[in-house]
mmJSON file of the N, C-alpha and C atoms, coordinates in Angstrom:
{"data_MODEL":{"atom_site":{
"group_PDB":["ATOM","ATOM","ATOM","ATOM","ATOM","ATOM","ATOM","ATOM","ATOM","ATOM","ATOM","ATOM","ATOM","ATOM","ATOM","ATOM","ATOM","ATOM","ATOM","ATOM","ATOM","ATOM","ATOM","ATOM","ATOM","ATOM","ATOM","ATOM","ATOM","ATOM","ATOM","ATOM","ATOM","ATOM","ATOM","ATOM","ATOM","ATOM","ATOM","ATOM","ATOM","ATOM","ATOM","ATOM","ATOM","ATOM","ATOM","ATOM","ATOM","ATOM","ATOM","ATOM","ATOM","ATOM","ATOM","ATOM","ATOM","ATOM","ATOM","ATOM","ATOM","ATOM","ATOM","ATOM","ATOM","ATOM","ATOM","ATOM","ATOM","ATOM","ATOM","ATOM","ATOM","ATOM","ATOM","ATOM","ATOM","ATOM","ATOM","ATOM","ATOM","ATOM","ATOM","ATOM","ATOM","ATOM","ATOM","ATOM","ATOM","ATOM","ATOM","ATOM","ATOM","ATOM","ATOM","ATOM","ATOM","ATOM","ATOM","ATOM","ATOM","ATOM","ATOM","ATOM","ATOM","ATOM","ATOM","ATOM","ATOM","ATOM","ATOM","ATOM","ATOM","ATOM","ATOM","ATOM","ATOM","ATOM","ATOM","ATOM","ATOM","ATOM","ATOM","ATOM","ATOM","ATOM","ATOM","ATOM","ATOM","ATOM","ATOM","ATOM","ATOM","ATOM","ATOM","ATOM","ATOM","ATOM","ATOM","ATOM","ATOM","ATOM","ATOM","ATOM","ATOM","ATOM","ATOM","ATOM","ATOM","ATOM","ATOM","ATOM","ATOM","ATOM","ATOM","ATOM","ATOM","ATOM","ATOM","ATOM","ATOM","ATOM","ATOM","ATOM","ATOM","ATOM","ATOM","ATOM","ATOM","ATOM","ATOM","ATOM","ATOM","ATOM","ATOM","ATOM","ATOM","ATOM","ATOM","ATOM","ATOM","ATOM","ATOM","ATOM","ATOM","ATOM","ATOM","ATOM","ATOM","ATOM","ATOM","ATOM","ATOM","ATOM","ATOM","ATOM","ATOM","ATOM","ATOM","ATOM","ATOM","ATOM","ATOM","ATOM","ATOM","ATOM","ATOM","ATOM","ATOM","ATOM","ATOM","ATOM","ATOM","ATOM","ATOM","ATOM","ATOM","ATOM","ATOM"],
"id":[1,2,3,4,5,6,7,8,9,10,11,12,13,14,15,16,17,18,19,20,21,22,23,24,25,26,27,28,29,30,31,32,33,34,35,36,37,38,39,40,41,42,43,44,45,46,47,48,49,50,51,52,53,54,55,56,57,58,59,60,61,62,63,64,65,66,67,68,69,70,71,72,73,74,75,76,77,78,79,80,81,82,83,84,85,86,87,88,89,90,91,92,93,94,95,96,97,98,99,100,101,102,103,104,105,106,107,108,109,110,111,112,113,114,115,116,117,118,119,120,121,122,123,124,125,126,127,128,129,130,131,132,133,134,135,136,137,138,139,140,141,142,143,144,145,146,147,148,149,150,151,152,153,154,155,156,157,158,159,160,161,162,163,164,165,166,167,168,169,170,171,172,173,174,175,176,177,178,179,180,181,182,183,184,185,186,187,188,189,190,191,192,193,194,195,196,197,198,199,200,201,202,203,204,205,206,207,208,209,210,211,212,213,214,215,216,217,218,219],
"type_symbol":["N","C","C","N","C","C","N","C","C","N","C","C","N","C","C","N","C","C","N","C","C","N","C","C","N","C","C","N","C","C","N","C","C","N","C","C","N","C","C","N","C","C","N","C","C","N","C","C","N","C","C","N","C","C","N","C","C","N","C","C","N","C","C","N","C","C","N","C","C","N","C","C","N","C","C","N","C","C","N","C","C","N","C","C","N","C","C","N","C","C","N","C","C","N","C","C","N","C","C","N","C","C","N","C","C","N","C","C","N","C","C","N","C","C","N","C","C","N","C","C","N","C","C","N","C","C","N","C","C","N","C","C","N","C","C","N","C","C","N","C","C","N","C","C","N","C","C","N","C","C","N","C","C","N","C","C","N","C","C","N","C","C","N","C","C","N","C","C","N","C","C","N","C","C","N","C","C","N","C","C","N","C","C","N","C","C","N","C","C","N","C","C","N","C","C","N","C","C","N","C","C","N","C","C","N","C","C","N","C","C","N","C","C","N","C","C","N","C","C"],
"label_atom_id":["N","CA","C","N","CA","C","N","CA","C","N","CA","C","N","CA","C","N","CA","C","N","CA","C","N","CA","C","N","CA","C","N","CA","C","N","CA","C","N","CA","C","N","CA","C","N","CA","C","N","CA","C","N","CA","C","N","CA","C","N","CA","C","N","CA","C","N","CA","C","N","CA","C","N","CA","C","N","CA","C","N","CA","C","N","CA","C","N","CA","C","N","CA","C","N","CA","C","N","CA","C","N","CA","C","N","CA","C","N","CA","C","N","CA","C","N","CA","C","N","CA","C","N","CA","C","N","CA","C","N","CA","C","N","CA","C","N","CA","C","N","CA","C","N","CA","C","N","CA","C","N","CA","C","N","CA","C","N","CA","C","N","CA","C","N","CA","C","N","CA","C","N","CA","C","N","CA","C","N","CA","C","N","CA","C","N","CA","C","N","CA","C","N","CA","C","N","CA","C","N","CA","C","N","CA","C","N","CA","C","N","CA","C","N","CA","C","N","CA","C","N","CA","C","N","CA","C","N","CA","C","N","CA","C","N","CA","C","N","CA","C","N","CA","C","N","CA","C","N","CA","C","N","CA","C"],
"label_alt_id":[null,null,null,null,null,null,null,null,null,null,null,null,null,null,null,null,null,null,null,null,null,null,null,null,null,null,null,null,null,null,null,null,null,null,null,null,null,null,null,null,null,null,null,null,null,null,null,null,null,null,null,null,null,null,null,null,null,null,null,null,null,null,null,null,null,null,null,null,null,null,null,null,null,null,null,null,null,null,null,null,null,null,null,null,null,null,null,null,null,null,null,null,null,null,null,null,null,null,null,null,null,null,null,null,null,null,null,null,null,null,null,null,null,null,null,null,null,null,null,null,null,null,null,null,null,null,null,null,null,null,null,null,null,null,null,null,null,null,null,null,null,null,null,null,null,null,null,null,null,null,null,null,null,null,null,null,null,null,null,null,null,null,null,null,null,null,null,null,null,null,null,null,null,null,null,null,null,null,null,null,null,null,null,null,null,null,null,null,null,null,null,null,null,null,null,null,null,null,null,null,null,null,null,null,null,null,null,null,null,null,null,null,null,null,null,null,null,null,null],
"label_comp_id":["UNK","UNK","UNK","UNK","UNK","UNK","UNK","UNK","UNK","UNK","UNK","UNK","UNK","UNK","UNK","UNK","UNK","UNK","UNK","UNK","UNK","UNK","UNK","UNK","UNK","UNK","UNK","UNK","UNK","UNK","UNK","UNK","UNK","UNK","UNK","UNK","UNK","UNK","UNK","UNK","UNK","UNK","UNK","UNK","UNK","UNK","UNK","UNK","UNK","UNK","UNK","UNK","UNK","UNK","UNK","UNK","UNK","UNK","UNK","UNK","UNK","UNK","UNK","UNK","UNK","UNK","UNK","UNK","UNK","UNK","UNK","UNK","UNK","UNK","UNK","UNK","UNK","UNK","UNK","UNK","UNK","UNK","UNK","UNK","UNK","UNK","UNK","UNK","UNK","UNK","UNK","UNK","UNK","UNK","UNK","UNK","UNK","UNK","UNK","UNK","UNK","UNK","UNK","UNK","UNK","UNK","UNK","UNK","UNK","UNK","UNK","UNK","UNK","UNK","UNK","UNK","UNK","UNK","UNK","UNK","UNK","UNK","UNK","UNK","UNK","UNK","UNK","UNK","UNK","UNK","UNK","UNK","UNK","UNK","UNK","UNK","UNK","UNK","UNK","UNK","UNK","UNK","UNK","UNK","UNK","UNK","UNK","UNK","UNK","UNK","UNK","UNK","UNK","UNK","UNK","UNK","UNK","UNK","UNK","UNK","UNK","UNK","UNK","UNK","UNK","UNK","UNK","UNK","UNK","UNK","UNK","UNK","UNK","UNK","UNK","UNK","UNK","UNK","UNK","UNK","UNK","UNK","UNK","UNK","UNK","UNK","UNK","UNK","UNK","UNK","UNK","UNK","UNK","UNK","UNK","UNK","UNK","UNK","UNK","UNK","UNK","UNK","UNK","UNK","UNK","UNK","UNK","UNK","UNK","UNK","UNK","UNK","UNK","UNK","UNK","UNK","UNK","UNK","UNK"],
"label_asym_id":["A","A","A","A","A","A","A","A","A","A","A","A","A","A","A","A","A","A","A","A","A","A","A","A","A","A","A","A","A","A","A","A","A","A","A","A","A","A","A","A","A","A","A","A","A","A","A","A","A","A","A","A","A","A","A","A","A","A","A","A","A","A","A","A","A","A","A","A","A","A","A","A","A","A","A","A","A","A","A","A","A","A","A","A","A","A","A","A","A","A","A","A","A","A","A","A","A","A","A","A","A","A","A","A","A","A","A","A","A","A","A","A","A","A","A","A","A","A","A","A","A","A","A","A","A","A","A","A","A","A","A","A","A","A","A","A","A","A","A","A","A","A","A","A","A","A","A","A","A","A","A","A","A","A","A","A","A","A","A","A","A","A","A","A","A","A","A","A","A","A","A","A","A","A","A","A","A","A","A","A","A","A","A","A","A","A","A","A","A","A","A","A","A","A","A","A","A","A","A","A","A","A","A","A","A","A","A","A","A","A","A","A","A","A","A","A","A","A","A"],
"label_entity_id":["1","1","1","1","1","1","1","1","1","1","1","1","1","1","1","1","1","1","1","1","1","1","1","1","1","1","1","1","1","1","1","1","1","1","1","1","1","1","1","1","1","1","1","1","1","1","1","1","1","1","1","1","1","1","1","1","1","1","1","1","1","1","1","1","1","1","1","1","1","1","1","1","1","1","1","1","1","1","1","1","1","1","1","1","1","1","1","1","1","1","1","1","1","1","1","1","1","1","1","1","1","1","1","1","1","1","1","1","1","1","1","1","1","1","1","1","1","1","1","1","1","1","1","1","1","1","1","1","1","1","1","1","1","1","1","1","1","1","1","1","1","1","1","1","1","1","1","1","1","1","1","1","1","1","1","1","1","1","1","1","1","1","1","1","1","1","1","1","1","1","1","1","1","1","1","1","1","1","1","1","1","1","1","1","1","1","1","1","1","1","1","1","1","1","1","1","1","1","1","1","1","1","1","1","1","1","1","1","1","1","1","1","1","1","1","1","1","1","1"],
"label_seq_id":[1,1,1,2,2,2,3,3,3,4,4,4,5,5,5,6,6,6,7,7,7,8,8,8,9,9,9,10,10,10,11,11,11,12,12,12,13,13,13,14,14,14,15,15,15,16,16,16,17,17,17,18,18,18,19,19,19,20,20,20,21,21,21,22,22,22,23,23,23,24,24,24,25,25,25,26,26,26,27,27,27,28,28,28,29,29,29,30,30,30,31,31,31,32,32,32,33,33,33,34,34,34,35,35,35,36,36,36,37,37,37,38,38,38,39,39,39,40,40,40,41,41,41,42,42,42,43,43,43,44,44,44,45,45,45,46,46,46,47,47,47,48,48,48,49,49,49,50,50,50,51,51,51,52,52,52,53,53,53,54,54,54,55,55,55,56,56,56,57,57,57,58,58,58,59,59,59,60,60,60,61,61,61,62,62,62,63,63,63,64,64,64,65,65,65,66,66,66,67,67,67,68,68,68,69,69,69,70,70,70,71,71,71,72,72,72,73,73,73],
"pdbx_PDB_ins_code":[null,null,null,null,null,null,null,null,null,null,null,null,null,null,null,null,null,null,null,null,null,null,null,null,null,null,null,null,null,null,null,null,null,null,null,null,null,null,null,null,null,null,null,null,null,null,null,null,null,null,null,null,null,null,null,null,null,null,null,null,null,null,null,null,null,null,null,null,null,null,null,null,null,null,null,null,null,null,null,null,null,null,null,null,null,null,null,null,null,null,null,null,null,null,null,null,null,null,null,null,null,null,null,null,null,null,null,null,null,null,null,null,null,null,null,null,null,null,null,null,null,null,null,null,null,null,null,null,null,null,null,null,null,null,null,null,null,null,null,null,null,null,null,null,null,null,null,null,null,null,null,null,null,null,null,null,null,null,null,null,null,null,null,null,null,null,null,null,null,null,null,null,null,null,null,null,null,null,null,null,null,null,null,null,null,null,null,null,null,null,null,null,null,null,null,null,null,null,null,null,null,null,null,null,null,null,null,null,null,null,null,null,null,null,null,null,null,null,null],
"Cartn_x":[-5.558,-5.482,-4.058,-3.167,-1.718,-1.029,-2.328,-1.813,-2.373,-3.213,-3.797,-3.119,-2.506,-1.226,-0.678,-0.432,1.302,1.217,-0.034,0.105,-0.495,-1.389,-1.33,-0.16,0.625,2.172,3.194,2.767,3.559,3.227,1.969,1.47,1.723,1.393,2.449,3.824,4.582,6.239,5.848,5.194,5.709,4.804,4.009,3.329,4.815,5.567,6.525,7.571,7.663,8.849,8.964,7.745,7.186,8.523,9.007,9.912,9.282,9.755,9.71,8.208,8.116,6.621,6.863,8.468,8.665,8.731,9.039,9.412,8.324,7.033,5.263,4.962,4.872,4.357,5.196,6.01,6.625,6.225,5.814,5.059,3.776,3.72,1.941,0.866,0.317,-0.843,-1.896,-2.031,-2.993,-2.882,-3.57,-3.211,-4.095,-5.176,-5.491,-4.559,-3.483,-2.8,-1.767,-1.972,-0.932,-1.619,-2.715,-3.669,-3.878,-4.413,-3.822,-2.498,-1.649,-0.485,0.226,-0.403,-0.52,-1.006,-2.449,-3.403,-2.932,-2.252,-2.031,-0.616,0.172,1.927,1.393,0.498,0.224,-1.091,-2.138,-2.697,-3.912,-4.623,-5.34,-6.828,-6.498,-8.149,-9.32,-8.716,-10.148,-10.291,-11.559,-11.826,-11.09,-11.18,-10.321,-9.023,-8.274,-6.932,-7.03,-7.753,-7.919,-8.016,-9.18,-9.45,-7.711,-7.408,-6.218,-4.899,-5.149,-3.66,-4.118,-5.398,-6.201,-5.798,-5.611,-5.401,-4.095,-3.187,-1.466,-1.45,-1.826,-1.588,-1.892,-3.055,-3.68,-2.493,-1.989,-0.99,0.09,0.556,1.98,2.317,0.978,0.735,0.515,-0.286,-0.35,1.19,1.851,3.445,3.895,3.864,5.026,4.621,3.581,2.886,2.922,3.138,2.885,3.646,5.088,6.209,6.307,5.462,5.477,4.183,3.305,2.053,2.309,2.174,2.832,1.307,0.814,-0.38,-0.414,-0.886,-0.498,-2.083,-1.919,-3.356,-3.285],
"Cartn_y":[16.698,16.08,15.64,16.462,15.873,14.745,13.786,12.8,11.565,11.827,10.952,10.859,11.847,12.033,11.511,11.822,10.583,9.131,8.809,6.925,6.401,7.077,7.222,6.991,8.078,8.102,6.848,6.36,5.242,4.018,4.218,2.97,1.985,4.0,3.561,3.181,3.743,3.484,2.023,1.078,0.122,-0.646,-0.453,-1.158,-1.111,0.364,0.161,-0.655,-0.968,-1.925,-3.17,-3.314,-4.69,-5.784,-6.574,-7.191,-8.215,-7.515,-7.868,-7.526,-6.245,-5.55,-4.958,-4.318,-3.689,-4.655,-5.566,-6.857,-7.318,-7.23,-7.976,-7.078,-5.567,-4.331,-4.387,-4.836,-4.409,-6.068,-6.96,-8.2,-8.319,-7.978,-7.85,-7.26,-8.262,-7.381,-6.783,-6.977,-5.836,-5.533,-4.056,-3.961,-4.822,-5.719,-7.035,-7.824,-7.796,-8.589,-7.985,-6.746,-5.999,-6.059,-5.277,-5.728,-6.807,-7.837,-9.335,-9.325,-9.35,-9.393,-8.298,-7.009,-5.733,-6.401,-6.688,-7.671,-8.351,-9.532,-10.84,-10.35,-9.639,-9.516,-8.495,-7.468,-6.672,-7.193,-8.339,-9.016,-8.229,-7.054,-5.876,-6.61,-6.437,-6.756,-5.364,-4.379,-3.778,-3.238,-3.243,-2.931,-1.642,-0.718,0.878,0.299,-0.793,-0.83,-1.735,-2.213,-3.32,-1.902,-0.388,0.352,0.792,1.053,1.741,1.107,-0.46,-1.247,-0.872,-0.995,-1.323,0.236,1.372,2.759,3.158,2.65,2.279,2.119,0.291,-0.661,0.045,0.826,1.646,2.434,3.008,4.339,3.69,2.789,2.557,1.8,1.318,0.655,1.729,2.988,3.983,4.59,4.908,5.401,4.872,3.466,3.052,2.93,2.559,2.589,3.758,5.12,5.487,6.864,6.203,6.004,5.385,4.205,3.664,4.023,4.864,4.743,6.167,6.438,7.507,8.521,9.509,10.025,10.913,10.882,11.38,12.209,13.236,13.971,14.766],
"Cartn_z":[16.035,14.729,14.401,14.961,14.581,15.351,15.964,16.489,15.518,15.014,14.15,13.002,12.352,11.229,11.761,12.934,13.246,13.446,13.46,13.869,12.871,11.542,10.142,9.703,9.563,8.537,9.615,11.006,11.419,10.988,10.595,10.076,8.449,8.135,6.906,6.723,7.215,7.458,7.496,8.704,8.606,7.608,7.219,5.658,4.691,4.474,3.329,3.457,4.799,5.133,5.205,4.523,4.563,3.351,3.904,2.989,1.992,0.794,-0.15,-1.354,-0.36,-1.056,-2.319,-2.736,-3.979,-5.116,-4.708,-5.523,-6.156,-5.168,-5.389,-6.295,-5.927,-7.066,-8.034,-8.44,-10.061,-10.438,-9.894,-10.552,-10.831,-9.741,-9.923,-11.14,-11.72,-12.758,-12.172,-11.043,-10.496,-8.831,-8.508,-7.126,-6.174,-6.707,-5.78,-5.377,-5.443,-5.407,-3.929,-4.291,-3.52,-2.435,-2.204,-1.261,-0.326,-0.766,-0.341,0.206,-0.137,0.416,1.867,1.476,2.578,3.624,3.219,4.644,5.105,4.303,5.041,6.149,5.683,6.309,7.757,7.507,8.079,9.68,9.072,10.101,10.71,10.238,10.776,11.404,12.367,13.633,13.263,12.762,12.303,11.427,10.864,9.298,9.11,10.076,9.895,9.415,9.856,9.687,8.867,7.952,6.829,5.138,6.067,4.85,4.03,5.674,5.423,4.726,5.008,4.233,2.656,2.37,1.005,0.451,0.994,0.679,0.057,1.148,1.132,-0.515,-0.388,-1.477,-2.85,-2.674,-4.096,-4.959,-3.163,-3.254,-3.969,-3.162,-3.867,-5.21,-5.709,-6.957,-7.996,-7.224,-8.561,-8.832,-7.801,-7.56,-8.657,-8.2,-8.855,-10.681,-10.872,-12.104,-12.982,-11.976,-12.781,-13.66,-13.638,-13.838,-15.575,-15.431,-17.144,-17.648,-17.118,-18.062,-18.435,-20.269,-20.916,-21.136,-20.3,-20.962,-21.835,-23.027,-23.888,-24.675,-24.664,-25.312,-26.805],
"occupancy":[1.0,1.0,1.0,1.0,1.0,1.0,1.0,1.0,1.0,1.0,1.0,1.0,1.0,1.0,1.0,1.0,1.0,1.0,1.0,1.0,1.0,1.0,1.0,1.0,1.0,1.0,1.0,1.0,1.0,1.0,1.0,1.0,1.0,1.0,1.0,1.0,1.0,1.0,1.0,1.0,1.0,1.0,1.0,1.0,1.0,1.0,1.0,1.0,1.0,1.0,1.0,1.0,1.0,1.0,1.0,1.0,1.0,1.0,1.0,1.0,1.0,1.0,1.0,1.0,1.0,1.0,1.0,1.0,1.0,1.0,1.0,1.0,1.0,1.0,1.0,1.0,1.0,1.0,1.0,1.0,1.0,1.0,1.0,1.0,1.0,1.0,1.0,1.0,1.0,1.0,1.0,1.0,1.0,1.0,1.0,1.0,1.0,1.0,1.0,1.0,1.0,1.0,1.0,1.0,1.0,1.0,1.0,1.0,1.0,1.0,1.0,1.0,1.0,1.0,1.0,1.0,1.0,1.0,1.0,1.0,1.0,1.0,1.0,1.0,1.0,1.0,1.0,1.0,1.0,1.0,1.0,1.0,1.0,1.0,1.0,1.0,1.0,1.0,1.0,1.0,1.0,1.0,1.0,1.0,1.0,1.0,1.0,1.0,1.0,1.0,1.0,1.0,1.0,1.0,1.0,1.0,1.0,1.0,1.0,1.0,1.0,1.0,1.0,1.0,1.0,1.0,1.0,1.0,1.0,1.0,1.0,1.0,1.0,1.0,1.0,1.0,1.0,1.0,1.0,1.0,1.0,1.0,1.0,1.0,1.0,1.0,1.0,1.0,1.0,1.0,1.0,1.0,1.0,1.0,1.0,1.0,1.0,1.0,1.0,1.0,1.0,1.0,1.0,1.0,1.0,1.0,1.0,1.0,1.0,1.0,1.0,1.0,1.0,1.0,1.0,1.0,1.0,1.0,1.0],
"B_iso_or_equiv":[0.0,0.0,0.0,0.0,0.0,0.0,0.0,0.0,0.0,0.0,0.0,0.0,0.0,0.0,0.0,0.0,0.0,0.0,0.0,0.0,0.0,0.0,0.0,0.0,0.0,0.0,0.0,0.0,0.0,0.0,0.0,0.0,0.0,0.0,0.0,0.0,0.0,0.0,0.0,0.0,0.0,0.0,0.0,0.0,0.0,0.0,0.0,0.0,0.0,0.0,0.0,0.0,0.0,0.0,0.0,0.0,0.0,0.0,0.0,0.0,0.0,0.0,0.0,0.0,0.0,0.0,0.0,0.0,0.0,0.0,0.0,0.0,0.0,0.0,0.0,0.0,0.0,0.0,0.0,0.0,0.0,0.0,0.0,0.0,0.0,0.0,0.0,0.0,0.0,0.0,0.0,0.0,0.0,0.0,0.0,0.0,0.0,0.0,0.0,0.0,0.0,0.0,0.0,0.0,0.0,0.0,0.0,0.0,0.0,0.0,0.0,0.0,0.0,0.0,0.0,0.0,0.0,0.0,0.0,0.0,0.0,0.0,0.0,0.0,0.0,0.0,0.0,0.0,0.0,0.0,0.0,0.0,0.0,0.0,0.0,0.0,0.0,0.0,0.0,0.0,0.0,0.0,0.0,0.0,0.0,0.0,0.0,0.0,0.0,0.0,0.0,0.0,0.0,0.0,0.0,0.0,0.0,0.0,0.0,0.0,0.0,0.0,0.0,0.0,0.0,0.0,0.0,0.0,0.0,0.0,0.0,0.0,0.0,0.0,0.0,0.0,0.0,0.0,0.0,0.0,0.0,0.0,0.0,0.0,0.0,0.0,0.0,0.0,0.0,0.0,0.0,0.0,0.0,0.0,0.0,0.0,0.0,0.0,0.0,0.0,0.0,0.0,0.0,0.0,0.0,0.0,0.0,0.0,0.0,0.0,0.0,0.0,0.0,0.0,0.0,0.0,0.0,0.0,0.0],
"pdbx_formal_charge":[null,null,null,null,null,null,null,null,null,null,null,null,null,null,null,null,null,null,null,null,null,null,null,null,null,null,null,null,null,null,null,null,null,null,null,null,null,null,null,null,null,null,null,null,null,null,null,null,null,null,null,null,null,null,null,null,null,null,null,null,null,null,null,null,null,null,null,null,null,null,null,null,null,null,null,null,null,null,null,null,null,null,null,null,null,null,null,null,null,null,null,null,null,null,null,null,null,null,null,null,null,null,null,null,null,null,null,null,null,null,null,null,null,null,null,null,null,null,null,null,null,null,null,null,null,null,null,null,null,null,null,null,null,null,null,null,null,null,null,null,null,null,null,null,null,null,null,null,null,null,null,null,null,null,null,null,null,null,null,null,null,null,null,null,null,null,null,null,null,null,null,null,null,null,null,null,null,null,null,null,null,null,null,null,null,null,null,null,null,null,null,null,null,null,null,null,null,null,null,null,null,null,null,null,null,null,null,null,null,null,null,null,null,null,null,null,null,null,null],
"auth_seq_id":[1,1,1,2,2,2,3,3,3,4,4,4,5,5,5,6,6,6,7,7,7,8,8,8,9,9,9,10,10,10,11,11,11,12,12,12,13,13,13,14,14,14,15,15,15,16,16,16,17,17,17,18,18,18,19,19,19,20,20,20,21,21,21,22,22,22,23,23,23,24,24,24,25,25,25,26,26,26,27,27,27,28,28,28,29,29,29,30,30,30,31,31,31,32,32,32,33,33,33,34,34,34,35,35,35,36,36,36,37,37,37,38,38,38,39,39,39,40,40,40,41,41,41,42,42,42,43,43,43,44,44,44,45,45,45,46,46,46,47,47,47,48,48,48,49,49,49,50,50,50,51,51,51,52,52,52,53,53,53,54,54,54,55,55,55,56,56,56,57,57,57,58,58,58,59,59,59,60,60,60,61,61,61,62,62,62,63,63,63,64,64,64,65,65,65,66,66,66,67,67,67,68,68,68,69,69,69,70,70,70,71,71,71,72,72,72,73,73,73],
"auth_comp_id":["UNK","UNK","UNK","UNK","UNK","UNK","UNK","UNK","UNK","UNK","UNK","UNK","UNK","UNK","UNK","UNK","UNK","UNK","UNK","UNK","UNK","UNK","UNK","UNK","UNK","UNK","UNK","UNK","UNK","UNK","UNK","UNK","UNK","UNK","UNK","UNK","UNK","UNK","UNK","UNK","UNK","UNK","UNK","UNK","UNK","UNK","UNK","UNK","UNK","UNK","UNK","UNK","UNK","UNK","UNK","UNK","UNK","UNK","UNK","UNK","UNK","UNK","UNK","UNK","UNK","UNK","UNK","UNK","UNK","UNK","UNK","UNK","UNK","UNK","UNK","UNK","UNK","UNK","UNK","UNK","UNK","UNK","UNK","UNK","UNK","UNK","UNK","UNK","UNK","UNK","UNK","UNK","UNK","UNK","UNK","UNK","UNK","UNK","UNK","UNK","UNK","UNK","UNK","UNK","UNK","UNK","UNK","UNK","UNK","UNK","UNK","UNK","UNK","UNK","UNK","UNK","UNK","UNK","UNK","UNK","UNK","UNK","UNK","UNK","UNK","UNK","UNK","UNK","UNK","UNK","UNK","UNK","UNK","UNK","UNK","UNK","UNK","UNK","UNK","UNK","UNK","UNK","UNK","UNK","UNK","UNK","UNK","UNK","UNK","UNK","UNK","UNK","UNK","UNK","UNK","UNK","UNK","UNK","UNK","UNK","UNK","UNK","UNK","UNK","UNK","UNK","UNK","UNK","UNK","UNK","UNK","UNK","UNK","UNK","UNK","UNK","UNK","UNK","UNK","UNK","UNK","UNK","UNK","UNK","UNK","UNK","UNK","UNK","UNK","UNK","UNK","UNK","UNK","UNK","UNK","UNK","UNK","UNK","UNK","UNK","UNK","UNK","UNK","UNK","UNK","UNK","UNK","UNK","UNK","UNK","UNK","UNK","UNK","UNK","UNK","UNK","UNK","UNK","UNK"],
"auth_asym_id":["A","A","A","A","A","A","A","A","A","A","A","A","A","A","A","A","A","A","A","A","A","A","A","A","A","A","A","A","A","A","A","A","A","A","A","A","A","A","A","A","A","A","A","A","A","A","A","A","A","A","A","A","A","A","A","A","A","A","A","A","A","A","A","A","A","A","A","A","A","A","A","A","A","A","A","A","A","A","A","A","A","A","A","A","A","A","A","A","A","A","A","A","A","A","A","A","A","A","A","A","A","A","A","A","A","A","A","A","A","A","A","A","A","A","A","A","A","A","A","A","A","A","A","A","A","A","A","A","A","A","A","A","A","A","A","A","A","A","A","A","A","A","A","A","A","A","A","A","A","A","A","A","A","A","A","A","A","A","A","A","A","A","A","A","A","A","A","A","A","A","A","A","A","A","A","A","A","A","A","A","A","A","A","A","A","A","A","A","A","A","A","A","A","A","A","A","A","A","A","A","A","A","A","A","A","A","A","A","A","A","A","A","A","A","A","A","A","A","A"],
"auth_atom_id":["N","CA","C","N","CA","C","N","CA","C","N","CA","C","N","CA","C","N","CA","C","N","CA","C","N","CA","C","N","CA","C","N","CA","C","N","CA","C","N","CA","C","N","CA","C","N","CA","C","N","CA","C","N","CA","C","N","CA","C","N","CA","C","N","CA","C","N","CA","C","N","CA","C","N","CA","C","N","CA","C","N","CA","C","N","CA","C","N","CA","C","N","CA","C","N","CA","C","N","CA","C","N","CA","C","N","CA","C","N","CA","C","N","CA","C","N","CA","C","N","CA","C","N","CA","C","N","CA","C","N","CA","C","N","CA","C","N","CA","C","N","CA","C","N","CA","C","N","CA","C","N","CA","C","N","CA","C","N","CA","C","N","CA","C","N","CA","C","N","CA","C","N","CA","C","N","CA","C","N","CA","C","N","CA","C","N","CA","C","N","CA","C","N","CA","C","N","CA","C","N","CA","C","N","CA","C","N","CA","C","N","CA","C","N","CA","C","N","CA","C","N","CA","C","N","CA","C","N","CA","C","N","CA","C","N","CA","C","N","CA","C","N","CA","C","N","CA","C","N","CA","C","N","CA","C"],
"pdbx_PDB_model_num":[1,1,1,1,1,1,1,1,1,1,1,1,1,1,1,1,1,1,1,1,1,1,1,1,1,1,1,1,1,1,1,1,1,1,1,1,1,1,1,1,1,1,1,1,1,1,1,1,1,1,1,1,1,1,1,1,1,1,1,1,1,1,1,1,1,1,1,1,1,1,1,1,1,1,1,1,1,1,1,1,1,1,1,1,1,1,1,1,1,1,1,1,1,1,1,1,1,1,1,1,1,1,1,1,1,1,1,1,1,1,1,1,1,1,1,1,1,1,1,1,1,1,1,1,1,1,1,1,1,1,1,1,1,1,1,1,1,1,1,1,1,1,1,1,1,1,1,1,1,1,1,1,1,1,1,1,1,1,1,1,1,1,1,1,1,1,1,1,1,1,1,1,1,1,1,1,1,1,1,1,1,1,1,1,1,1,1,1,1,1,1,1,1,1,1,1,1,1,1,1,1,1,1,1,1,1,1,1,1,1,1,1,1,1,1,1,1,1,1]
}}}
């Protein structure tokens, strides 16, 4: 199993290094957008590696989001 973590978390590394991805998420009104953009830079031949950009993109849109959203009860 700890080989599958590792080409997981490599995969990610290079999704975050994607230039000019921090720039798209603090513009973006939604993470469709981020998505789209993950896919297209990234190029994935299989749906496993299409679930996984779409997973990333979720991730780093809630991250960063969620930073300004104040929850308040």
């Amino acid at each position: 199993m700890g080989n599958v973590k590792k080409q997981i978390q490599d995969y990610y590394d290079k999704v975050v290094s994607i230039e000019g991805l921090e720039r798209l998420v603090s513009e973006s009104e939604d993470v469709s957008q981020v998505k789209r953009f993950i896919n297209y830079q990234m190029k994935p031949k299989f749906q496993s590696e299409k679930d996984l950009c779409n997973d990333i993109a979720v991730e780093i849109w809630n991250d960063y989001w969620s930073e300004y959203n104040d929850v308040s009860y």
